[in-house]
N, C-alpha and C positions, 0 to 999 in steps of 0.2 A: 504493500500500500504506500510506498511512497513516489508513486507518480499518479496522484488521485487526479480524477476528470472534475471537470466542472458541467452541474445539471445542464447545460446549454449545447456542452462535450458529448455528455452521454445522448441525449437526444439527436445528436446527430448520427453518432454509431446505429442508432436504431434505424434510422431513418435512410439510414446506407446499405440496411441488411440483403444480401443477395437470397430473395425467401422462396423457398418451393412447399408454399399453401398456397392452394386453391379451395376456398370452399365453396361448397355446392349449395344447390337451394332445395326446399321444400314447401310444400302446398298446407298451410297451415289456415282453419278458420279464422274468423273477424277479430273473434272476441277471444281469440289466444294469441294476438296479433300485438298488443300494448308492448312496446320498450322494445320489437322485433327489429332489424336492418331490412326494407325493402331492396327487393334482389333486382330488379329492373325498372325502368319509366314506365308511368302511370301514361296512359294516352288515350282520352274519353273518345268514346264513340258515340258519343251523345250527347243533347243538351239539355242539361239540369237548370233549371225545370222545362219540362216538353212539353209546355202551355201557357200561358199567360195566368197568372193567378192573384187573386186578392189578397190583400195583408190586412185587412182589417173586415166586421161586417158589415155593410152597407149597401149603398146601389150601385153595379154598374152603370157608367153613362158615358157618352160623346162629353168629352172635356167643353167645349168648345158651348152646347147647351148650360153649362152655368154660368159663365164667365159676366161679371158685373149682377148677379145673382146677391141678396142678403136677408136679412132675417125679417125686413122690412119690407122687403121688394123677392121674394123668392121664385122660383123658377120651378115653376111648372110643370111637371114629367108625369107620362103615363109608366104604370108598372105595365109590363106585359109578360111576364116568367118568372120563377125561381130559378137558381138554377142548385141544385143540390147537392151534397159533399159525395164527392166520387164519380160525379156524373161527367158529361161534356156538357159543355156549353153548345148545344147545337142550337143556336137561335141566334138571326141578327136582331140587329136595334138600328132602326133608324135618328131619325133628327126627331128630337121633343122623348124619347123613347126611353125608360132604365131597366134593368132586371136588377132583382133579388139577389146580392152573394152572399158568402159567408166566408171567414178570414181561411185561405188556403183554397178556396173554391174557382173553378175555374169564370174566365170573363169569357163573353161572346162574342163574336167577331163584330169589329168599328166600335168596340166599346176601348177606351185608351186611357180612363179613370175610374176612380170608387169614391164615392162620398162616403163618410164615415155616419152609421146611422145616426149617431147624436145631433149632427148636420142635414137635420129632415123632420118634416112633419107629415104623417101619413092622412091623407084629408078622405080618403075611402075610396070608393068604386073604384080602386085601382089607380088614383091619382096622388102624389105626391110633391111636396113643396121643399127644394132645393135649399138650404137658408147658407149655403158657403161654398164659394166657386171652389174648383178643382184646376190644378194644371193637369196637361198630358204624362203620364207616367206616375202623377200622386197613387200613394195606396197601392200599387201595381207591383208584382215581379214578374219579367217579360221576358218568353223563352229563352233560356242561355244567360240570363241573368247571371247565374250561379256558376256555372261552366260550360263552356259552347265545345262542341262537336269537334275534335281533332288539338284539342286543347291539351297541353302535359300538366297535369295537377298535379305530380309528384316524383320527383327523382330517384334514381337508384343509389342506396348509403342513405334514405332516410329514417329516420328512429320512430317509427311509428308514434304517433301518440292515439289518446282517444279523436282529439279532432279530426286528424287523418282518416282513421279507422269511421268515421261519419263520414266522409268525401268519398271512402272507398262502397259503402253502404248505399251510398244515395247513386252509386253509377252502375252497381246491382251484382257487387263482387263481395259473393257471400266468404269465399277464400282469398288468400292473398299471394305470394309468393315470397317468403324471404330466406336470407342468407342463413344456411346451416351456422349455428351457436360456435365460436372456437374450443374447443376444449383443454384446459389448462389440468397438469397434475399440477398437486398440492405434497410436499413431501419436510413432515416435521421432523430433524434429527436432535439430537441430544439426550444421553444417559441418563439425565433427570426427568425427562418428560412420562406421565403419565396420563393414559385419557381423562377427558373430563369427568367422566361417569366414578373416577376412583376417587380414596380419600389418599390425599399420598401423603407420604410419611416426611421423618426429617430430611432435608436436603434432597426432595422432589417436589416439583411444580405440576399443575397441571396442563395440557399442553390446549392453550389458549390461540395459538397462531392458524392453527388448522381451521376451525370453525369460524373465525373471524376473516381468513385469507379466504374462504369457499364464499361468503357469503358475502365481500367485498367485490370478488369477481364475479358471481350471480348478475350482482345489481351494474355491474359493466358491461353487462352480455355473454357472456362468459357461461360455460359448463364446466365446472371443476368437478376433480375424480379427486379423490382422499386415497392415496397410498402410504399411508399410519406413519404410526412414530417410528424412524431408524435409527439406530443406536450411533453413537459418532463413532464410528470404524470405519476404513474406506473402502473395504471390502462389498458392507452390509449399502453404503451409500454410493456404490457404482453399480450397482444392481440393480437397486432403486430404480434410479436415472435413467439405467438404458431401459427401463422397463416402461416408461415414462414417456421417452420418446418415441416411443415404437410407435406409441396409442392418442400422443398427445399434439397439440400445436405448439403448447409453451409450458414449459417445466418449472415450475418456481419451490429452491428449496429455503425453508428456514434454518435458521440458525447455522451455526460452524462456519461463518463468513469471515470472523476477524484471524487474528494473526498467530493465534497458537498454537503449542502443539499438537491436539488435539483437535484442529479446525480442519476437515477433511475438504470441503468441497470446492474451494479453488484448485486443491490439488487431481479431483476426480475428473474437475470438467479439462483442466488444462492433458491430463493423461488420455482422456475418451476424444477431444474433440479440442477446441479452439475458445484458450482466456481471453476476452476481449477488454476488458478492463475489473482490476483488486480496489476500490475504494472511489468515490466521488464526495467531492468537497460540499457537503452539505451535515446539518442538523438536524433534526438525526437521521442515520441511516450511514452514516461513513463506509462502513466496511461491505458493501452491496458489492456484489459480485455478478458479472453478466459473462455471457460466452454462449457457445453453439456448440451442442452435441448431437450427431448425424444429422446437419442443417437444421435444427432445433433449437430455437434460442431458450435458454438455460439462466434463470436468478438467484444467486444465494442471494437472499435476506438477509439482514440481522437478524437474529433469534429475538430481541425486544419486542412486544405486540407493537407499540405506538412508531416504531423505528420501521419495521414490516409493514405496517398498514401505509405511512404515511409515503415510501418508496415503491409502494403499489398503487398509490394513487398517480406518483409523481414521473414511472417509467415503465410501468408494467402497463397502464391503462394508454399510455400514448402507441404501445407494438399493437396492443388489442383492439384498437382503432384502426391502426394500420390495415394490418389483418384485414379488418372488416371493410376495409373501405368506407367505414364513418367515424367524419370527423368532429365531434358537436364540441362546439362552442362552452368552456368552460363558462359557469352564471357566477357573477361577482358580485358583489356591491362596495361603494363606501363606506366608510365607519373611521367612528374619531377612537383614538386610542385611550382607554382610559390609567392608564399607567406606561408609565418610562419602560424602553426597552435595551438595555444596554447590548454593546459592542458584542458581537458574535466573535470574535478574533480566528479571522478568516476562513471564514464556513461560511454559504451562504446558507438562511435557518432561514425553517417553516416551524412557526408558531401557530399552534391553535387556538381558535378563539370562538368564545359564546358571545352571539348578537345580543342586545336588549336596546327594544324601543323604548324612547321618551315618551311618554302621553301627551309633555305637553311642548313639544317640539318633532322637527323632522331627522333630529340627528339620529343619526344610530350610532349606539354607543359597542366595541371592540371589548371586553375584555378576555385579555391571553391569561392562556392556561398554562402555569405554572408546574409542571409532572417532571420527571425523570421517563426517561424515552424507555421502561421495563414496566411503568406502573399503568396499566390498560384504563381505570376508571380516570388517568386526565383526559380522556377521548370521548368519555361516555356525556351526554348532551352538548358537545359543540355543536359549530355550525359550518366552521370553514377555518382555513388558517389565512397567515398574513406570509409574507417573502419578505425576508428581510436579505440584501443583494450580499454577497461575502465583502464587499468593501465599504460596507456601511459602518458610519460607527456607531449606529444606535438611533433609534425613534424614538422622540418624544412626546411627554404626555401630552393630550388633545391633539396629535397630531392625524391627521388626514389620511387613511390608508385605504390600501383598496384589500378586500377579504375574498378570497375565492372558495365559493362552496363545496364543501366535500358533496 
């Protein structure tokens, strides 16, 4: 570790990787669609809405029949039809002429407005009194409004959301098609570790990184496979690995990353396959280990959960994008700091922080979390962390930051 990368270092290695993944796609319904990668462009064969229809209840009419119309001086229409929910509008309207709608109901041909019923007085035998002009297009959504016919509503690398997943619904695509899940092994080593399910004794932990790495890269897109706790022997952790890579996209091991004698996995991946870089200049997470094993890119972690999570956020999630061909926009916001941050001495650090709004202001207030990069509950209710640059020498209180959301 002493020719450590800088986070902007590392990101580039990544982004240089010569990768032989291809993933494939699958036919998956709507409504197991949410947080999916669409596998190809959307391209409507149709136009949404495929009629002219009301947004409010009212009368259809010729715009042009109210126009200088009021409550005082109204304007005169005969009804001649309803027209019904679900139905067509199969009836014209002349001049002086409205029909009946209902909000979402179709309009009749030369009808090009809706009066809103509150905007009417109904006088009987089928005559009604206009009391507020309309322009052309008021009240109205008119074929293609919403998406016209040959239109791309949605790109390939999109992250489905629910809105999407409505756009894909309203153009009558009960299935979708997206990009097979990557799949990441998860591989915990250390003598100490025990599952969670045990009560371990003196001088074991229980192994916290496994369940928190799986369910990190879940919510990234990610399929993680659990291949257990391995003891730190390099025997038992080059087995692992290759077993790993056979099945996997991306390999991530914890722990045995730092510099002891005892710390197998710089030396497995550099034996099986290609070190790429022992250490990156950051807080926490120093001793992160990256490399490829049979074209497989390969992480030791730190064994630390908050050191592990936070170099999963910060290098594993940008391959996993890669990977997928999507790239979404980290969500940030401002926030003033509410305590002094001293000198990192030359690391650049990711600090974690819990938002809290003012009631009675627009500031949003930062406060960092204070933990040791081993103690997992400083992570539990933040919201995001802060960057602070390795040549900074420190932020201060109230000052102005931007927080980016885990």
């Amino acid at each position: 570790m002493l020719n450590v990368k800088k986070p902007d270092e590392v990101i580039e290695i990544i982004n240089a990787l010569s990768l032989n993944i291809e993933l494939q796609s699958e036919l998956i319904s709507l409504t197991n669609a949410r947080d999916r990668i669409l596998y190809h462009d959307i391209i409507s064969d149709e136009n949404v809405p495929n009629f002219n229809r009301s947004t409010v209840d009212g009368y259809a009419v010729r715009a042009t029949d109210t126009f200088g119309c009021s409550e005082s001086i109204p304007a005169i229409l005969n009804v001649i039809s309803e027209v019904m929910m679900g139905d067509a509008a199969d009836v014209d309207i002349s001049s002086g002429e409205c029909v009946i709608v209902s909000t979402g109901g179709a309009l009749p041909k030369d009808a090009d407005a809706v009066v809103m019923i509150e905007h009417s007085e109904d006088y009987g035998s089928n005559m009604v009194g206009i009391q507020r002009s309309v322009a052309p297009g008021n009240n109205v959504v008119f074929t293609g409004d919403d998406v016209r016919a040959g239109q791309k509503v949605l790109s390939a690398g999109t992250i489905l959301t629910p809105h999407d997943i409505g756009i894909l619904a309203a153009l009558g695509h009960d299935k979708v098609e997206v990009r097979v899940r990557p799949v990441v092994g998860v591989i915990s080593t250390g003598d100490e570790l025990v599952p969670t399910s045990h009560k371990p004794s003196k001088g074991q932990v229980r192994d916290i990184n496994t369940p928190l790495l799986i369910t990190a890269l879940e919510k990234f897109g990610a399929v993680a496979i659990d291949f257990g706790i391995i003891s730190d022997e390099g025997e038992a952790i080059t087995k692992a690995v290759l077993s790993a890579v056979k099945s996997c996209d991306v390999c991530l091991i914890s722990g045995g990353s730092s510099a002891g004698a005892r710390d197998m996995t710089a030396r497995v991946i550099e034996s099986e396959g290609e070190l790429l870089l022992h250490g990156i200049a950051v807080k926490p997470g120093k001793p992160t280990i990256f490399g490829m094993v049979n074209n497989t890119p390969v992480f030791g972690l730190p064994g630390h959960p908050v050191a592990a999570y936070i170099v999963t956020e910060l290098f594993v999630r940008p391959l996993l994008d890669r990977i997928t061909f999507s790239y979404k926009k980290r969500r940030s916001t401002d926030a003033q700091l509410t305590e002094a941050i001293s000198s990192n001495h030359g690391r650049a650090e990711y600090i974690a922080v819990k938002l809290d709004y003012n009631g009675n202001t627009d500031t949003v207030m930062a406060n960092p979390i204070r933990g040791k990069s081993g103690l997992i509950s400083s992570l539990s209710g933040v919201d995001g962390y802060i960057y602070v640059p390795r040549d900074c020498e420190g932020l201060a209180k109230n000052e102005i930051v931007k927080v980016v959301y885990f």
